[in-house]
C-alpha positions as CSV (number, residue, x, y, z in Angstrom):
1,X,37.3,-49.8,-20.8
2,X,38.1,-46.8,-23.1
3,X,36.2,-43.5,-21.4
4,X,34.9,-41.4,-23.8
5,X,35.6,-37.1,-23.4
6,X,32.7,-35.5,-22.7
7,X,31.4,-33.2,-26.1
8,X,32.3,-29.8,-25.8
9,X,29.2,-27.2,-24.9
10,X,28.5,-25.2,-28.4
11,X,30.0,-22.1,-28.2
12,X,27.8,-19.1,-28.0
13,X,27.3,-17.0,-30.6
14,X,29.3,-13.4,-29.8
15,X,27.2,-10.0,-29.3
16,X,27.1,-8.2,-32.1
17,X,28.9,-5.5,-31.7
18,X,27.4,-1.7,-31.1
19,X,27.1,0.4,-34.1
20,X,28.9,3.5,-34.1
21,X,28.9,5.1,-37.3
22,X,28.7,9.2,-38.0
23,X,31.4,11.7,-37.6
24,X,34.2,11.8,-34.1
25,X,33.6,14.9,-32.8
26,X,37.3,14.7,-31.0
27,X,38.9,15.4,-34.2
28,X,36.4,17.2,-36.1
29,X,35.9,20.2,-33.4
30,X,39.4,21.1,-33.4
31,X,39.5,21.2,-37.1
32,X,36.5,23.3,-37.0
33,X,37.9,26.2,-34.5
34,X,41.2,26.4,-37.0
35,X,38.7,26.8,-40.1
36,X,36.5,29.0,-38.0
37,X,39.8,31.0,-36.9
38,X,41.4,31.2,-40.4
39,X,37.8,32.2,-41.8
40,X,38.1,35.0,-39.1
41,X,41.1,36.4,-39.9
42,X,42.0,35.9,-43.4
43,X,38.1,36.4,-44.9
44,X,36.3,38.5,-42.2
45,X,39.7,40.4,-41.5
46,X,40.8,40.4,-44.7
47,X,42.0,44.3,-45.3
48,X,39.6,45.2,-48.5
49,X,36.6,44.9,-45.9
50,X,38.1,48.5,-44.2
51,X,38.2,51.8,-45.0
52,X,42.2,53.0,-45.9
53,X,42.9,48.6,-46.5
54,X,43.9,48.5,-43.0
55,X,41.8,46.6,-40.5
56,X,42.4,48.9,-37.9
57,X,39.9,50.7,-39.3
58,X,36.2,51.1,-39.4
59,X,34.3,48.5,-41.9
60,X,33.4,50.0,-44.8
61,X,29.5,51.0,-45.0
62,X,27.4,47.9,-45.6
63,X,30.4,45.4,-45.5
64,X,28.9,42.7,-43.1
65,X,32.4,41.1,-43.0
66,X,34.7,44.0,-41.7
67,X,31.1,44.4,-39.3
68,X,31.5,40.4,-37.9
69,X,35.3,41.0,-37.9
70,X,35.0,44.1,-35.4
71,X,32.5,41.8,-33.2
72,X,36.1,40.8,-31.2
73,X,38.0,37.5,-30.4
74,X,34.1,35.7,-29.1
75,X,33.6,35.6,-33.3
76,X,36.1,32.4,-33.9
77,X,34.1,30.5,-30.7
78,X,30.6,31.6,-32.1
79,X,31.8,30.7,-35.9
80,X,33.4,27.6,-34.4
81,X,29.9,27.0,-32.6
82,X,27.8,27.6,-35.6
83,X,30.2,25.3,-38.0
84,X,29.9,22.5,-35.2
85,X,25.9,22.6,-35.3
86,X,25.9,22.8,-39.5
87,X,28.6,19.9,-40.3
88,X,27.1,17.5,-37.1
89,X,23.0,18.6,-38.4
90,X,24.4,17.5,-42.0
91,X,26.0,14.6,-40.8
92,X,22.8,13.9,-38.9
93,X,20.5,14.2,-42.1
94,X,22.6,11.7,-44.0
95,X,22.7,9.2,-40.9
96,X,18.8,9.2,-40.2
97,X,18.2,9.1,-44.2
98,X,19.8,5.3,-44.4
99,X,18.2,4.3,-41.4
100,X,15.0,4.9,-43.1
101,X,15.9,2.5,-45.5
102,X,15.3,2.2,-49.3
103,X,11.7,2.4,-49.2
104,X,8.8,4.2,-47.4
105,X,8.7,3.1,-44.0
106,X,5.6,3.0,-43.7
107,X,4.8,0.5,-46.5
108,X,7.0,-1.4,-45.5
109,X,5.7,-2.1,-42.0
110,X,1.9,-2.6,-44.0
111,X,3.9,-4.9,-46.1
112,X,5.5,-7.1,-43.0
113,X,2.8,-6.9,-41.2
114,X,0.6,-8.3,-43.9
115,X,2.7,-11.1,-44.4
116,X,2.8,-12.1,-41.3
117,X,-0.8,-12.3,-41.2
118,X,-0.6,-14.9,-43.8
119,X,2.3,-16.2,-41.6
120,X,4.8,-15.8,-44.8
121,X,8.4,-14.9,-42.3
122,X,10.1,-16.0,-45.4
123,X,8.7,-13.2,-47.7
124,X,9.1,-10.9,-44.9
125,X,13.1,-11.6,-44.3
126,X,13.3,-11.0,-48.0
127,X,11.2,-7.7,-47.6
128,X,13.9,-6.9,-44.8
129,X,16.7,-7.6,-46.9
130,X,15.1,-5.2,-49.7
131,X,14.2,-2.3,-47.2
132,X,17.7,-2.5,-45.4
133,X,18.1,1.1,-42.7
134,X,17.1,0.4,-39.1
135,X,13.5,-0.7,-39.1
136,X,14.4,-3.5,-41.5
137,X,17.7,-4.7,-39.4
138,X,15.8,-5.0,-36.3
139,X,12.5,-6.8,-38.1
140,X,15.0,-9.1,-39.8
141,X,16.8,-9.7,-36.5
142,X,13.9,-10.2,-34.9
143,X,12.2,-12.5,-37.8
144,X,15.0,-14.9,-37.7
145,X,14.6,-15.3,-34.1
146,X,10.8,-16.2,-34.8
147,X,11.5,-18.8,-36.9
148,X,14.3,-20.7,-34.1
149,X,12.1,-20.3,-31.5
150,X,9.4,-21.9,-34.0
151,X,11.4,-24.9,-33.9
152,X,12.2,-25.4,-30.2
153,X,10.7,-27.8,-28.6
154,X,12.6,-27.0,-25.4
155,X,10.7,-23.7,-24.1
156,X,7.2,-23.4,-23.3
157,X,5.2,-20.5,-25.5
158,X,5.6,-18.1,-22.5
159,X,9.5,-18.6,-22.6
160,X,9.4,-18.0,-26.5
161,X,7.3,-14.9,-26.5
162,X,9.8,-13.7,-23.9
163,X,12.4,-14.8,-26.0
164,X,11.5,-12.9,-28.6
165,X,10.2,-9.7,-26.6
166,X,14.2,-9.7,-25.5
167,X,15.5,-10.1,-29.0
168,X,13.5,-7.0,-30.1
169,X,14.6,-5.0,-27.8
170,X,18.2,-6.0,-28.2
171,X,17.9,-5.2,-31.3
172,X,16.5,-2.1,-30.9
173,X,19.0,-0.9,-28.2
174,X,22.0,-1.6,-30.8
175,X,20.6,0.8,-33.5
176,X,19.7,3.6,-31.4
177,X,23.3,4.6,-30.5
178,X,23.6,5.4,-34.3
179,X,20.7,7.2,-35.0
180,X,21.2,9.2,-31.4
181,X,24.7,9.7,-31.9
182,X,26.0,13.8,-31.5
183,X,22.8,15.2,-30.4
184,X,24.0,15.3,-27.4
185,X,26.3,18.3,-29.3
186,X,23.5,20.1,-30.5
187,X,21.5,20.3,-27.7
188,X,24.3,22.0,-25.9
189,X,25.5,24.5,-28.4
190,X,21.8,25.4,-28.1
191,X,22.3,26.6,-25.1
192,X,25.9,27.5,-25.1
193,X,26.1,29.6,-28.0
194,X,23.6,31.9,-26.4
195,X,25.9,31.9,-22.9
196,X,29.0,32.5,-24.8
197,X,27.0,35.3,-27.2
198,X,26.6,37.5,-24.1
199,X,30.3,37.0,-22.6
200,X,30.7,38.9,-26.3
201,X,28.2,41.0,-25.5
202,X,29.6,42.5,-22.4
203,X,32.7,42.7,-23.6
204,X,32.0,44.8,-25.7
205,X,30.0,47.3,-23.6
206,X,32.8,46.7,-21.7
207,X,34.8,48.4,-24.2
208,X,32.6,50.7,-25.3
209,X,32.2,52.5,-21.3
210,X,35.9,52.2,-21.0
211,X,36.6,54.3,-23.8
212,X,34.2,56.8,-22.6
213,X,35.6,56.9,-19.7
214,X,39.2,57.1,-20.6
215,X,38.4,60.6,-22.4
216,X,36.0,61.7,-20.3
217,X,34.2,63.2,-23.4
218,X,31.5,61.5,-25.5
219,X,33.4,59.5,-28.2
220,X,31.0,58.4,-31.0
221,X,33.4,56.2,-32.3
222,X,34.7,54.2,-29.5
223,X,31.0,53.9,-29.1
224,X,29.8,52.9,-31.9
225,X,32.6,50.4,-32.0
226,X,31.6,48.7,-28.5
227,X,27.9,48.3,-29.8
228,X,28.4,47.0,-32.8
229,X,31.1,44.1,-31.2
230,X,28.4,43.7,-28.8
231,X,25.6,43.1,-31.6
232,X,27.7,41.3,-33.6
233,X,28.3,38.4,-30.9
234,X,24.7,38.5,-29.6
235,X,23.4,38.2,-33.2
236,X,25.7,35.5,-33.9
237,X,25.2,33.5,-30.6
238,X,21.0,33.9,-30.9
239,X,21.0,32.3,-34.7
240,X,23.6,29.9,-34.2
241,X,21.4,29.2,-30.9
242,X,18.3,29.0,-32.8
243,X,19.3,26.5,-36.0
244,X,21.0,24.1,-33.6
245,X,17.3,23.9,-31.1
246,X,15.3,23.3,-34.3
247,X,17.8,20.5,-35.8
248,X,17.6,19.0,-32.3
249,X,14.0,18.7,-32.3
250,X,13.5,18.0,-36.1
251,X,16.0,14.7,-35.5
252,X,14.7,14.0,-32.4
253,X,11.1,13.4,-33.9
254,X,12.7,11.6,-36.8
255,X,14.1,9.5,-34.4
256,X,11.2,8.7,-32.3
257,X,8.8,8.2,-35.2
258,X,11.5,5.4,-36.1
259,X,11.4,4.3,-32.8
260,X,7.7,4.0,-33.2
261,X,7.6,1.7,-36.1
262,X,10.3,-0.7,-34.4
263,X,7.8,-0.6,-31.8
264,X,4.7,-1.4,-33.6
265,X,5.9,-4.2,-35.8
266,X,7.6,-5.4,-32.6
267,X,4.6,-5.8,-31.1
268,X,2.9,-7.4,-34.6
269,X,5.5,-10.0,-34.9
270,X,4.7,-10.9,-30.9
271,X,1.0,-11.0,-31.5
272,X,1.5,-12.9,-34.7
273,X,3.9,-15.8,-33.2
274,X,1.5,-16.2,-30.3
275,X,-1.7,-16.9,-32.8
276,X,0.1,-19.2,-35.1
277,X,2.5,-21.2,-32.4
């Protein structure tokens, strides 16, 4: 008698893979310290800033870039830090704007949800497929999953809801590394620029006591000088601080109002499976 091979088990479909899109900070930092050092010496240091063309010398009155070059060797780190939060914040503007999609996201969840009222998944796959960004990827992901489980006569409506909860939030947890992706930078250089600000700003009192007491006389220059490298870095550190807390919170609402939507039509595509299945 000829045996038959047993079928093969279907292969599983592979995970789809974690998005990662937006900039690598492990190369762009360093590029950013060598622009932020060049800026530094060839622009802020440049000798036309000074009086006599020699940067030895005291800025010339009102020039702000002879005043930032005097603030010491802390300027490239608080440049660097300031170029880190402006380049990752724009990269950050540009990233959250296509996960929004093509289209008010708020229409379009009134528009999915409405069709799913009238149980048209169809329409509402093609609504996805117009919409495109996050919210549309994980309703469309979710949608197509709706209409299998639909058909699957092997799993008890518990199961499916289940089923479906899971493939939400799948979804959902593989677009959030995109849209969260180099926060985690700004949210540090919110803190650290203001740490690394006053390591400028005792340096340069620092400076400005030891030449005081190297002469033993009052020396309005050598003053003067200390202050002003001390202002320079604390003004630097404090703005630099101050941009990079409010992009931090701006994106993080951004984010958890797209978060919200995911959650709400999540929740309507649930509801709406369990009334008509």
């Amino acid at each position: 008698m000829k045996t038959q091979s047993p079928t093969p088990a279907p292969a599983k479909a592979a995970a789809p893979k974690k998005k990662s899109g937006g900039l690598n900070p492990v190369f762009v930092i360093p590029i950013l310290f060598a622009i932020a050092i060049c800026t530094y010496l060839f622009v802020f240091g440049d000798p036309s800033h000074f009086q006599g063309g020699n940067n030895e010398n005291l800025p010339i009155d009102g020039d702000y870039f002879g005043i930032v070059y005097k603030g010491g060797p802390i300027v490239p780190l608080l440049f660097t830090c300031f170029l880190i939060v402006l380049v990752f914040s724009i990269e950050r503007f540009i990233t959250i704007g296509r996960a929004n999609g093509s289209g008010s996201i708020d229409e379009f969840v009134r528009k999915v949800k409405g069709m799913l009222d009238r149980n048209e998944v169809e329409a509402a796959i093609k609504e996805c497929d117009r919409q495109k960004g996050s919210v549309g990827n994980v309703v469309k992901t979710a949608l197509v999953k709706y209409q299998q489980l639909r058909t699957d006569a092997e799993l008890t409506k518990e199961q499916k809801l289940i089923a479906l909860q899971k493939e939400v939030e799948e979804a959902t947890t593989l677009e959030l590394p995109m849209l969260e992706k180099n926060l985690t930078i700004i949210a540090t250089l919110a803190s650290v620029s203001t740490l690394v600000a006053l390591l400028g700003t005792v340096l340069g009192m620092i400076r400005a006591f030891s030449e005081l007491g190297s002469t033993g006389q009052p020396d309005t220059a050598a003053l003067s000088t200390g202050i002003s490298e001390a202002l320079v870095n604390t003004a630097l550190g404090i703005g630099t601080a101050a941009i990079a807390t409010i992009m931090y919170s701006y994106f993080t609402s951004r984010i958890d109002e797209l978060t919200y939507n995911i959650d709400e039509i999540g929740l309507s595509i649930q509801q709406n499976f369990a009334a008509h299945n």
